[in-house]
C-alpha positions in Angstrom: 0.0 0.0 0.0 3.0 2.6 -0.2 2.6 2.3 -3.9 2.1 6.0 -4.9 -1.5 6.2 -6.9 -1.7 8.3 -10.4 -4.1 10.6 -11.2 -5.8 9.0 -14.6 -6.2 12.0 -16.9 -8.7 10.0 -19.5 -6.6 10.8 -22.3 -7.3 7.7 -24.3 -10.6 9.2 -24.6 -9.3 12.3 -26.2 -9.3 13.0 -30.2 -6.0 14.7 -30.1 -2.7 13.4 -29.5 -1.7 16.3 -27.1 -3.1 17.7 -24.0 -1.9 21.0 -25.0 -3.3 20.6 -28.6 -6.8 19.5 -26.5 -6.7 22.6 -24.7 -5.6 24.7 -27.6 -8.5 23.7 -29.8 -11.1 23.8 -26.8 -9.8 27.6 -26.4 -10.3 28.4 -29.8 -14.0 27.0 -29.4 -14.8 28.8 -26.5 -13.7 32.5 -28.3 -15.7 31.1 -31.8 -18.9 30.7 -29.8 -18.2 34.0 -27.6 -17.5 36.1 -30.5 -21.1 34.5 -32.1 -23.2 34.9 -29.0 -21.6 38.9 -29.0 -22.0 39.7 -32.5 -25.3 37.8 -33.5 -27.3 37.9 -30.9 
């Protein structure tokens, strides 16, 4: 029990090969649908 447990971060679930690339593109989404909502609506 003094094994050290890891924090499982689910990234075999993940499109991208890259966590950085993940949160990149999820950035990008977030200011496309900000910039929408603020313009269009």
């Amino acid at each position: 029990m003094t094994e050290e447990q890891k924090f499982e971060r689910g990234t075999s679930l993940s499109i991208f090969g890259s966590d950085r690339r993940e949160d990149f593109m999820a950035l990008i989404f977030a200011l496309a649908i900000a910039f929408g909502v603020y313009f269009f609506i």
